[in-house]
C-alpha positions as CSV (number, residue, x, y, z in Angstrom):
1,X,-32.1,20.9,-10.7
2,X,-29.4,18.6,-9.6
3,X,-29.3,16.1,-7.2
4,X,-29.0,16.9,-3.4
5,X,-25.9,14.7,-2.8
6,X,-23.9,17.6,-5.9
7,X,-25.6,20.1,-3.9
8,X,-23.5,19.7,-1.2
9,X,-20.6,19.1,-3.0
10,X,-20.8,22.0,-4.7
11,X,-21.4,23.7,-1.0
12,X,-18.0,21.9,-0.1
13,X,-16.3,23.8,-3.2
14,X,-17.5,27.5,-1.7
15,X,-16.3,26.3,1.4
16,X,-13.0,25.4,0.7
17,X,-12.3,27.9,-1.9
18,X,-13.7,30.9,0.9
19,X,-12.3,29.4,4.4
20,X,-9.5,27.7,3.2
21,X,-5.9,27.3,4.1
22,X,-2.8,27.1,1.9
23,X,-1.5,23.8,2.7
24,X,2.2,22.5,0.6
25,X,1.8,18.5,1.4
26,X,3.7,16.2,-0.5
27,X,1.7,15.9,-3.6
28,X,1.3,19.9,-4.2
29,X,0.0,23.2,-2.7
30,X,-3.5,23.4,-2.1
31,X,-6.3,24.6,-0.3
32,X,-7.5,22.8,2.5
33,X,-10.0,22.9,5.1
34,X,-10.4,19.7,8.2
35,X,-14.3,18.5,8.6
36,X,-17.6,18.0,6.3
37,X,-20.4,15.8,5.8
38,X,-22.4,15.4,3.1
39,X,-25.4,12.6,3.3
40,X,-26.5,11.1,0.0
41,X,-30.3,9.6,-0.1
42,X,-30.7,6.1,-0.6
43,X,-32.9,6.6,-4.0
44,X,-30.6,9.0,-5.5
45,X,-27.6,8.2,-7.7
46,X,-24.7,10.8,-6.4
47,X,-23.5,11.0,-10.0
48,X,-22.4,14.4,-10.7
49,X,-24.2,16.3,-13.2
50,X,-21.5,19.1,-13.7
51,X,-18.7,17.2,-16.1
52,X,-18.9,13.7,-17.5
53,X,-17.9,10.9,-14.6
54,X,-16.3,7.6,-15.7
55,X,-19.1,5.1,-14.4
56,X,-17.2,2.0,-15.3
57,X,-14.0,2.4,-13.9
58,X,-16.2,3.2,-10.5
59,X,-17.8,0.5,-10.6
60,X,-14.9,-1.3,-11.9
61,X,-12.4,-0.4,-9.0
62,X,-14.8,-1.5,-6.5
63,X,-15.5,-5.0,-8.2
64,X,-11.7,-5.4,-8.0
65,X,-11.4,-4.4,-4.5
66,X,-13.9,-7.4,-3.6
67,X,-12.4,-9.9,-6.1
68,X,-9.2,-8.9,-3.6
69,X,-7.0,-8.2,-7.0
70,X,-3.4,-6.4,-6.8
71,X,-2.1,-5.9,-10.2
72,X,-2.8,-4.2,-12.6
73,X,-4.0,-6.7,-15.1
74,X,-6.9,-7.6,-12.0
75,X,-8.0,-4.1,-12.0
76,X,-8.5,-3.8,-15.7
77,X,-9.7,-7.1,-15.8
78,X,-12.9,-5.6,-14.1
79,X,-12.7,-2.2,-16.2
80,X,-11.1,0.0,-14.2
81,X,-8.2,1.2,-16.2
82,X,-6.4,4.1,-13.4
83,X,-4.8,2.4,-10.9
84,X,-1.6,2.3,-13.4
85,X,0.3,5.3,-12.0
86,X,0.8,3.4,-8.1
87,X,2.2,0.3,-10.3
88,X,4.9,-1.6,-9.3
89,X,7.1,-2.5,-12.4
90,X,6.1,-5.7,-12.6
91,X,2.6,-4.5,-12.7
92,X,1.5,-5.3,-8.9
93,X,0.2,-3.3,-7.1
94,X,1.2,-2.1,-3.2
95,X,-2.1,-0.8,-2.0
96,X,-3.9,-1.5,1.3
97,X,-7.7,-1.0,0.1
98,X,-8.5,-4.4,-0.9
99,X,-6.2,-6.5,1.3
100,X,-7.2,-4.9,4.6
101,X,-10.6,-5.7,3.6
102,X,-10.0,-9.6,3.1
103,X,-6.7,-9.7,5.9
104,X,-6.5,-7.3,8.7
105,X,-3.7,-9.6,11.1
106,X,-5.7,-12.3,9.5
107,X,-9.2,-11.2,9.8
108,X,-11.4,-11.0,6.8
109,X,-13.1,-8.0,7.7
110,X,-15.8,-8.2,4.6
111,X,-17.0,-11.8,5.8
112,X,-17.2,-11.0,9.5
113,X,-19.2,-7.3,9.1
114,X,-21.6,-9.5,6.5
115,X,-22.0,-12.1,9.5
116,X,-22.4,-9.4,12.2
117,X,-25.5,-7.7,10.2
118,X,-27.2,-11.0,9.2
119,X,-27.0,-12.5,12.4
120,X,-26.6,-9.4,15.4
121,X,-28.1,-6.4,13.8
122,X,-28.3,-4.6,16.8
123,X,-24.3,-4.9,17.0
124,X,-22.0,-1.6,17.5
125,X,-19.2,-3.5,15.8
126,X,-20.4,-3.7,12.2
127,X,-16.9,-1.5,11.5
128,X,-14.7,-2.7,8.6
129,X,-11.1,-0.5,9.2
130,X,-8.5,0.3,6.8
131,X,-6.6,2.6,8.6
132,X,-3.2,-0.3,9.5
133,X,-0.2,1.9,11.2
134,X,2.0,-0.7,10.6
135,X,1.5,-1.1,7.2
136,X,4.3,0.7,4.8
137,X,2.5,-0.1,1.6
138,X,3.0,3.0,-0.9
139,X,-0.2,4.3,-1.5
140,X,-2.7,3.5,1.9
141,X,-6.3,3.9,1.9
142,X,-8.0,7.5,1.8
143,X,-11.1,5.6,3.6
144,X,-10.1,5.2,7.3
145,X,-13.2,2.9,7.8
146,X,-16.9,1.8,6.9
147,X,-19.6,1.6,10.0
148,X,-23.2,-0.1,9.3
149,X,-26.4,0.8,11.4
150,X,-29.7,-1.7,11.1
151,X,-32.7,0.8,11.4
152,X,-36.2,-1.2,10.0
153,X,-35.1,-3.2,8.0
154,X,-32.5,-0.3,6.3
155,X,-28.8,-0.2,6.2
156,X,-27.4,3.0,6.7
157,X,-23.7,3.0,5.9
158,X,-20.9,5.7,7.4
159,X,-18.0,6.7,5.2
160,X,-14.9,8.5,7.0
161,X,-12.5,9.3,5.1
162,X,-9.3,10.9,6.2
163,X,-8.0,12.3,2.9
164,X,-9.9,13.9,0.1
165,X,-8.8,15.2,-2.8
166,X,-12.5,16.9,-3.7
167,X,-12.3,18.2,-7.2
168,X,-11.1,14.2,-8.4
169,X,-11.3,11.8,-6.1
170,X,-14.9,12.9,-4.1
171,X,-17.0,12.9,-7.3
172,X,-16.2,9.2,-7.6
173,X,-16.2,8.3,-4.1
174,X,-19.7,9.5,-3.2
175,X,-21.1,7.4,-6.0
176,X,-18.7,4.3,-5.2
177,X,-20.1,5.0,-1.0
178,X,-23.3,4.6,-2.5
179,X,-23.1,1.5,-4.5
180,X,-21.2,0.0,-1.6
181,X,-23.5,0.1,0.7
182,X,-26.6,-1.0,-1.5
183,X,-24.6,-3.9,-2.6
184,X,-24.1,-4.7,1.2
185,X,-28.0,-4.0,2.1
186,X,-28.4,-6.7,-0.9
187,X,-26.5,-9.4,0.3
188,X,-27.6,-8.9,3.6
189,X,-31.1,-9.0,3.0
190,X,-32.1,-5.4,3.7
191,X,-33.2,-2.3,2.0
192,X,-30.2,0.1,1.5
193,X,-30.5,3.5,3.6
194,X,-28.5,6.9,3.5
195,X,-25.0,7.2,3.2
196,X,-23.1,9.2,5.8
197,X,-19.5,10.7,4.4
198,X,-18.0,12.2,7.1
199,X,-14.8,13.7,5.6
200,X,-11.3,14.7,6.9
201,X,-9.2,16.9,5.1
202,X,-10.9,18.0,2.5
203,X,-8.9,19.8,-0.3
204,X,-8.3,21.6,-3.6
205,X,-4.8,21.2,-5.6
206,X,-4.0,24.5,-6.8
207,X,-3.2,23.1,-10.3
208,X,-7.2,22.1,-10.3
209,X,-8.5,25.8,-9.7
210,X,-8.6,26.7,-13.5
211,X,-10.9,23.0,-13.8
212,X,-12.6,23.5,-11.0
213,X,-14.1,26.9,-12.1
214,X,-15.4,25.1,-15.7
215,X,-16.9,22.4,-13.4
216,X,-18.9,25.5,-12.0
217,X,-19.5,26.8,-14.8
218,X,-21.4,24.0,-16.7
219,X,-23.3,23.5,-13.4
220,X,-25.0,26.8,-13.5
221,X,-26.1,25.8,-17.3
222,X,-29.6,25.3,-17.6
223,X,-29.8,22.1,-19.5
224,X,-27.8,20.5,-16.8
225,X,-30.1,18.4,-14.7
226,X,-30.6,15.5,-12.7
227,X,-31.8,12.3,-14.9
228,X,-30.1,9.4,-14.2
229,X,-31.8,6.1,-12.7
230,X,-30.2,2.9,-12.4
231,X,-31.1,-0.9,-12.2
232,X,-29.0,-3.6,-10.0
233,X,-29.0,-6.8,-9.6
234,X,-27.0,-9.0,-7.7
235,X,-24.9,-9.0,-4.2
236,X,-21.3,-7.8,-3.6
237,X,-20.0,-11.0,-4.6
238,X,-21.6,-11.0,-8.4
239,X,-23.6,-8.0,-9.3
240,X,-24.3,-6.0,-12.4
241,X,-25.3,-2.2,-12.9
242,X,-26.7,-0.3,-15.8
243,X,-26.9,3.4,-15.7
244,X,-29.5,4.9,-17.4
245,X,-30.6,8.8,-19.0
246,X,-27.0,10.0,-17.3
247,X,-26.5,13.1,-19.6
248,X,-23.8,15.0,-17.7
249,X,-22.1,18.0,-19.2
250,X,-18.5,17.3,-20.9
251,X,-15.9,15.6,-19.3
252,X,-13.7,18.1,-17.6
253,X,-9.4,16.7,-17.4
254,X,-8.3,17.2,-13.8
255,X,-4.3,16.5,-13.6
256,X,-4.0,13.7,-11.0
257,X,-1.4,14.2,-8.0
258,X,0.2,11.3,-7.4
């Protein structure tokens, strides 16, 4: 067995690879299809179970994003070692992701949303964007925005996400969605709640088809199954995460499309 929030992804594979379309963006042909959810339960880790995921860097690159870092050197710093290929050459970094969350037009979104829940739970504005149309940074966020919702005493966290690049990127971002929004429940004081993805354009790189079919393959193995447990401690400020019994199948190389 496997964990529900891999069962859908894997649904989102058959999708794509059955409905389709032949799309020739800028970073390759693929396959393409516009719309999905996929809900991940608060008590279950979204690690996949089907190839070998690199928890540090996750958990790394969102660290970095909160410490509001934009070299290279600040992302490594926090362990996540593969932000190197959108580097500047003197190492920094032109990315949106962390400095929309700490400046929008000089709003710190991160510190207002945290406010918002503490203090009006109730609140329909407990939105954090990073979707800037006047930005011309080189690489802008994936995410469009995050949305909270206060429901007895649970936070329940919605992801949008106008890109996705599903046989790299998603596998990492449901478990990133995840940790994101428990950290958040944490510092605010509540219990963390589902995890809502609602996804965009949801693709397949044709140079990841021949992957993508030995991701599927180790997933119908029998000895692949859902163990993993975790403890946290901490707030989204200073936190710490061990991963425990996560015995995925081998690691899997996906070419990156950058």
């Amino acid at each position: 067995m496997i964990s529900t929030a891999e069962h859908q992804y894997r649904r989102l594979i058959d999708k794509i690879v059955m409905e389709g379309v032949v799309k020739q963006p800028s970073k390759g042909q693929c396959l393409s299809i516009l719309g999905h959810t996929i809900t991940i339960p608060p008590l279950e880790i979204p690690l996949v179970q089907g190839r070998k995921m690199h928890t540090a860097g996750i958990i790394g690159e969102l660290k970095a994003f909160i410490a509001n870092e934009n070299t290279v050197e600040g992302f490594k710093k926090h362990g996540c070692n593969f932000w190197g290929s959108w580097a500047n050459d003197d190492g920094s970094l032109d990315v949106d992701y962390a400095r929309l969350l700490h400046d929008f037009n000089g709003v710190n979104q991160l510190e207002r949303v945290i406010d918002s829940i503490k203090n009006k739970p109730d609140s329909r504005k407990h939105v954090i964007s990073l979707w800037d149309p006047s930005s011309e940074a080189t690489q802008v966020p994936c995410v469009l925005s995050y949305q909270w919702y206060v429901e007895d005493g649970k936070l329940l966290m919605i992801w949008s996400q106008r890109s996705v690049d599903v046989m790299i990127g998603l596998a990492s971002d449901m478990f990133s969605a995840w940790l994101f929004n428990r950290l958040m429940a944490n510092t605010c004081g509540l219990e963390a709640g589902a995890v809502i993805m609602q996804l965009g354009d949801c693709h397949i790189y044709a140079n990841h088809i021949e992957s993508m079919g030995k991701y599927l393959e180790q997933l119908r193995q029998e000895e692949c199954l859902y163990k993993p447990h975790y403890k946290l401690e901490g707030d989204l400020y200073n936190f710490n995460i061990g991963i425990l019994n996560y015995e995925p199948m081998p690691k899997i190389d996906f070419e990156l499309a950058t």
